[in-house]
N, C-alpha and C positions, 0 to 999 in steps of 0.2 A: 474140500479145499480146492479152490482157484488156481491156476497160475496166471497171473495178467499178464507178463511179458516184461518187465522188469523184477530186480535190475539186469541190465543184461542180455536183452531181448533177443540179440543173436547169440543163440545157444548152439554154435555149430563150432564144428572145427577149423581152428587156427588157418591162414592161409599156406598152401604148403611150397617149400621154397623152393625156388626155381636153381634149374644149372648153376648157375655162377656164385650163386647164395651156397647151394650145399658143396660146390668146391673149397668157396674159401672155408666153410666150418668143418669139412674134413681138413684143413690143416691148421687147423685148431687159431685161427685166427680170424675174427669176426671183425665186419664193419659194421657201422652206426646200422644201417636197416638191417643186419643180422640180428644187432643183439634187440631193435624194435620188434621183428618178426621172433624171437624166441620169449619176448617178453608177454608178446600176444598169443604164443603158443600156451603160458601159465596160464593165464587168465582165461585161456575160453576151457583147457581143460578143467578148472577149477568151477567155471558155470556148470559146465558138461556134469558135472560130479552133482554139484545142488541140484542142479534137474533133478537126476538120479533121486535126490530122496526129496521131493516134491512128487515125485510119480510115486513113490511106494508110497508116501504118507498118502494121495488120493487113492491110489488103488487098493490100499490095504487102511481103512482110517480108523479100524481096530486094532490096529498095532501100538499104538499107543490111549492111553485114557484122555476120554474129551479136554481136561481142561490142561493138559499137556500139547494138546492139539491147537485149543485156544492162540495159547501162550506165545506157540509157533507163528501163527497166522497175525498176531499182535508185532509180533518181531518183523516178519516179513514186510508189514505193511510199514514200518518204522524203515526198512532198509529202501524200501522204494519211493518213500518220501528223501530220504539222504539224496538217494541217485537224481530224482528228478532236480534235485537243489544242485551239487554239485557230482558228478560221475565220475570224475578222478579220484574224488573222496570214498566211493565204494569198491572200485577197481581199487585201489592200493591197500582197502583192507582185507576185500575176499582173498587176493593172492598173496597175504603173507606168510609166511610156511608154517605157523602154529593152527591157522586156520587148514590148511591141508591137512594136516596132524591130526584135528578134531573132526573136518570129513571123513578121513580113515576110515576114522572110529567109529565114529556116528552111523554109516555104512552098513558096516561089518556088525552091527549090533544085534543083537536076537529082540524079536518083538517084546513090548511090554516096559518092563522097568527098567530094565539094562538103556534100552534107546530110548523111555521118555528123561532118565535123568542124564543120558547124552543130551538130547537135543534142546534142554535147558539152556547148553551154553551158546545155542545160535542168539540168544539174548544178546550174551558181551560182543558178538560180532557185530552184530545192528547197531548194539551203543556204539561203538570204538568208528564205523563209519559214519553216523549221524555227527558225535561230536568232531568230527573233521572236517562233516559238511556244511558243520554252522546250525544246523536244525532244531530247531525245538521240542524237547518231548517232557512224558515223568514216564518212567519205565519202572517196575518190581522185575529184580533182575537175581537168578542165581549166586548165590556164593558159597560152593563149598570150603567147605574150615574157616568158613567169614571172612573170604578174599575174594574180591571181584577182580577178574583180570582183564583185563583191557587187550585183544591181541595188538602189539606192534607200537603200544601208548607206555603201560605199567602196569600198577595192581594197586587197589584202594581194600584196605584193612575195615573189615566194618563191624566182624566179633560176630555176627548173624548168620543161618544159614540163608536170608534173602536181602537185598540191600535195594532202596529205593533212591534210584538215581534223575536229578531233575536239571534240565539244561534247559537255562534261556541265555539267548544274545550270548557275550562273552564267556558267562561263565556257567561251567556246573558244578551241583556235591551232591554227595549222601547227605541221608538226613537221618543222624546224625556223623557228621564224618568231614574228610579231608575235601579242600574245593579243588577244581579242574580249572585251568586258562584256557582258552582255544582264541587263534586266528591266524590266518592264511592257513589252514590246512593242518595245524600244528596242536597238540593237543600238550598240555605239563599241568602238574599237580603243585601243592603245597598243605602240609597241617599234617598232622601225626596220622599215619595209617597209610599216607600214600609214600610209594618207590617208583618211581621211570625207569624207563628203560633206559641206559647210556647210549648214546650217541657214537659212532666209529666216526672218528675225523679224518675228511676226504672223501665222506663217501656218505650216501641215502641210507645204509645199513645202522643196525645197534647190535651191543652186546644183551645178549637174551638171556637171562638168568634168573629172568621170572615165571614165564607165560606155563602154567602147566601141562600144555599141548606141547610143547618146546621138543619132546623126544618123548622118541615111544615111552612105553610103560615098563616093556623087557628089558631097557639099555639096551645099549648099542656094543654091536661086536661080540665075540664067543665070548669077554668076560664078563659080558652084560653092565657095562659102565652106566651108571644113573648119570641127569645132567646135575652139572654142580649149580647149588644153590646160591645168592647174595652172599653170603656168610664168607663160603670160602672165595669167593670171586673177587670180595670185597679187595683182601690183601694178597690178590695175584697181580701180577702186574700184565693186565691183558690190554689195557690201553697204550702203551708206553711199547709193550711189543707190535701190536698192529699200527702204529705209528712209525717204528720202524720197519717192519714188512712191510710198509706203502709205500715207503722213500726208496727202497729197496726196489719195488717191482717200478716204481715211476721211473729212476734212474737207470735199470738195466732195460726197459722194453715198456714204456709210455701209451701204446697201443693195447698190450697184455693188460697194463694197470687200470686203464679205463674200461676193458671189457667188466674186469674184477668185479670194479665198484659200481659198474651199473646194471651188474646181475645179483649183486648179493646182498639179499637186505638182512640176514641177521649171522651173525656170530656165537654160536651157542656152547659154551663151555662144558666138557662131561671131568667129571673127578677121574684120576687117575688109580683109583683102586676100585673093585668090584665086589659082588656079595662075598666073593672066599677071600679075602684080603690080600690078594695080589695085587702088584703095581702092573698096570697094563704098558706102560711106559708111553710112546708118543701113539693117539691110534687120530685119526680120522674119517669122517663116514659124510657120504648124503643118501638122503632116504626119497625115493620115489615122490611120493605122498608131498613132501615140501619143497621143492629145488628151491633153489637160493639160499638156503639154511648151510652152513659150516660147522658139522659136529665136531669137536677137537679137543683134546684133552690141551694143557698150554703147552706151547711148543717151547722147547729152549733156548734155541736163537729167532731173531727175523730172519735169515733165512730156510728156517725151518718152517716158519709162517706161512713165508710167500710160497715156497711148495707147497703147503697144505693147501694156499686160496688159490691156487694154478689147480690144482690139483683137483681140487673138487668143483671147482667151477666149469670146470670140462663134462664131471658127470653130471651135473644138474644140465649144462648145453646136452645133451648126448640123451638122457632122459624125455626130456621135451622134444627135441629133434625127433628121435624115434615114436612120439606120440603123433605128429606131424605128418611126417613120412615112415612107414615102417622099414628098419633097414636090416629085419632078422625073420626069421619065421623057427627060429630054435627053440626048444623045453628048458626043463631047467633043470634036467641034470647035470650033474657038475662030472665031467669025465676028462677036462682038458687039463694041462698040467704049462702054466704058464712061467716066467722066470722072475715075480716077483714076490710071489704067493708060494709057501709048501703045499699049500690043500688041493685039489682037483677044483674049478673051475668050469661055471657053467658058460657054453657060448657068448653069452649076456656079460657076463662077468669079463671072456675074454677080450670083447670088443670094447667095454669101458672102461678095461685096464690100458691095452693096449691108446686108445683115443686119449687119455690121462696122461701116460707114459712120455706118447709122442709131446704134447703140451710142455710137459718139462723138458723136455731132448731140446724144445725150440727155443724155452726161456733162458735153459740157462746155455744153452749155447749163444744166443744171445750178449747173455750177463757178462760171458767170458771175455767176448770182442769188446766191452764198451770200457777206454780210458778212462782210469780215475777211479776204478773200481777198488777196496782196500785189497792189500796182498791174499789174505787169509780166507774171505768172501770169492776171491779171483778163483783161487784153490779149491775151492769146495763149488763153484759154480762149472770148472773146469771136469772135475770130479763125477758131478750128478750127472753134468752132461752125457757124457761119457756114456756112464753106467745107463744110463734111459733111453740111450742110442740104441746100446747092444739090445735091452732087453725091448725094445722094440721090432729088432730087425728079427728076433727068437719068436717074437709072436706073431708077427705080420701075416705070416704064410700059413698059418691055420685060418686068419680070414679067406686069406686072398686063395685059397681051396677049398673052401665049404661050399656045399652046397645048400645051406643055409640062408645064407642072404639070397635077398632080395634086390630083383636090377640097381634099384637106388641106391643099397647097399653093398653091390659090386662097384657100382661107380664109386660111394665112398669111402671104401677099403683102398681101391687102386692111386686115387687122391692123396689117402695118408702114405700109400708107399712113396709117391712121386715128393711129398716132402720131407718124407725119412730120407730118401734120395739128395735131395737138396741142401739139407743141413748136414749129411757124411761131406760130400765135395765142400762144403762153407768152410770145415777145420782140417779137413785131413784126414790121413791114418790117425785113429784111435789110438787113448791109452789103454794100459791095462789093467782100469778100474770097474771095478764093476759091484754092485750091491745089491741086495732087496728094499720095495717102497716098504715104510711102516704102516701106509693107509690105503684104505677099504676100498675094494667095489663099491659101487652103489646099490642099494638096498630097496 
């Protein structure tokens, strides 16, 4: 096997941001070329990674059986005819976090059978960006349980374990099966077997409650929550809350809100009970492997929301950043004992809680100051505040004495203090409230 050079031909690292850049992302507030330059941080780590198994498939091309090999090389050449047509259309589907999900995997696979029926599903990635680039192909494409999934489009029902999918001009289908619409960029279905993805209004995101990449295979968090399915999603009301979590983060902090929505392309609901039948009650996660993804069981107010997309949007910035620029040289044991976590805490974990923490201290101190706010929201923004202050100022000082970090991430520790600084003088003396967050390190 080849690599020609597409898609993607610079397979290097992200460009790494300069002073004034990693000042303002140490205070957890990014401008327009911040969130461009973290957007390009996904994307080339995400090339970086398919390299990665474009080298072991050449270097090792017994790893898997030839016509597994073929199959790959079929695909590939289908993703570099997309790029050549359009490259926005392949850039928006390598970096969506189901596809991280399935790199993971695909990766970490043991030669043979385990990584040729992974790397089946670089099929659905090649279709899902050809059909956005307009291109014409007929592809024999994977479906296990006779579902083809589309990352970041939906899922077509075909009852097969292979489904032969044909795209000309406007439209594509299986044959036999549900048809596809495509144009400007935009791919939707129609006819029995096909489901899309929904749409988050106000923003490039969906809610994800399809993609089988969607969340690990372990669940998420110590109760191992699986992601929840169409079924239950259906009759949650997770549109109608992230509709109000948007009006919520637009009306308290319209800079916050725009960072949100143009880092977060999916929404991925997990059930709220786990294999032992306990209720995990609110949990939130982001996983390395996909930034931009929002694991979250449903929260029970918007602003329970809007902290969880403050919240984890900070770790996906904070993940790439550190892929960027390194700002730790720490292991991962967990020996630190932080103020919003019971469990000991690994450096890594300190620094993402801590970077998260400070995010909310600034929103909702924020939210507090802005008229017109309802009494109740005032209270509970007054509240969080408060509480994410303290446990900021409790953490700060295990960065800002490690010897751990790295210059870059001395400079960005002393950053976060000067605006923990900042936001104390903005309200005052403090109440005396104080809590634990219900959501996760990054993963």
């Amino acid at each position: 096997m080849r690599y020609r050079g597409r898609p993607g031909a610079r397979m290097m690292p992200g460009p790494r941001p300069a002073g004034p850049a990693l000042a303002r992302l140490a205070r957890t507030r990014s401008a327009h070329g911040d969130v461009a330059l973290l957007l390009g941080g996904v994307h080339s780590r995400r090339l970086v990674l398919l390299k990665s198994l474009l080298t072991r498939l050449e270097r090792h091309p017994g790893a898997v059986p030839a016509p597994a090999r073929q199959r790959f090389e079929d695909h590939w050449k289908l993703l570099e005819a997309a790029e050549s047509l359009h490259p926005h259309s392949v850039r928006r589907t390598l970096d969506y976090p189901a596809v991280g999900h399935w790199l993971a995997r695909v990766l970490a696979a043991a030669d043979g059978g385990q990584l040729a029926g992974l790397l089946d599903g670089f099929g659905a990635v090649a279709a899902s960006a050809a059909l956005r680039a307009g291109t014409d192909f007929t592809l024999e494409l994977a479906a296990p349980g006779g579902v083809l999934a589309l990352p970041g489009i939906g899922v077509l029902g075909c009852g097969t374990p292979t489904a032969r999918l044909t795209a000309r001009g406007p439209a594509a289908h299986l044959d036999p099966g549900p048809v596809l619409h495509r144009a400007a960029g935009r791919v939707h279905g129609s006819g029995t077997g096909w489901r899309g993805l929904r749409p988050l209004p106000g923003s490039a995101g969906c809610l994800d409650d399809l993609d089988p990449y969607r969340a690990p295979p372990g669940g998420v968090g110590h109760t191992a929550l699986p992601a929840a399915p169409r079924s239950a999603t259906a009759v949650q009301p997770w549109l109608p809350r992230w509709r109000a979590a948007l009006a919520l983060l637009r009306f308290a902090d319209p800079l916050r809100a725009a960072e949100t929505t143009a880092l977060l392309r999916c929404l991925v609901p997990l059930t709220r009970t786990g294999p032992l039948g306990h209720d995990a009650g609110q949990i939130s996660a982001t996983l390395r492997a996909a930034p931009g993804a929002v694991l979250c069981t449903l929260p029970d107010t918007a602003a329970d929301l809007a902290e969880v997309l403050v919240h984890e949007t900070q770790h996906s910035k904070l993940a790439v950043l550190h892929d960027l620029v390194p700002l730790h040289r720490a292991g991962p044991d967990a020996v630190h004992r932080v103020p919003w976590r019971p469990d000991p805490r690994p450096f890594e974990g300190v620094l993402q809680g801590t970077y998260a923490h400070l995010a909310l201290a600034d929103f909702w101190t924020r939210a507090a100051r802005r008229d017109g706010l309802a009494p109740t929201v005032r209270n509970v923004a007054v509240a969080r505040g408060d509480a994410c202050r303290r446990q900021v100022a409790q953490a700060l000082p295990l960065l800002l004495e490690s010897r751990e970090l790295t210059p870059a991430g001395r400079e960005f520790a002393a950053c976060m203090q000067q605006h923990l600084g900042c936001l104390r003088r903005s309200v005052g003396p403090s109440a005396t409230v104080c809590g634990t967050s219900p959501s996760s390190d990054v993963r």
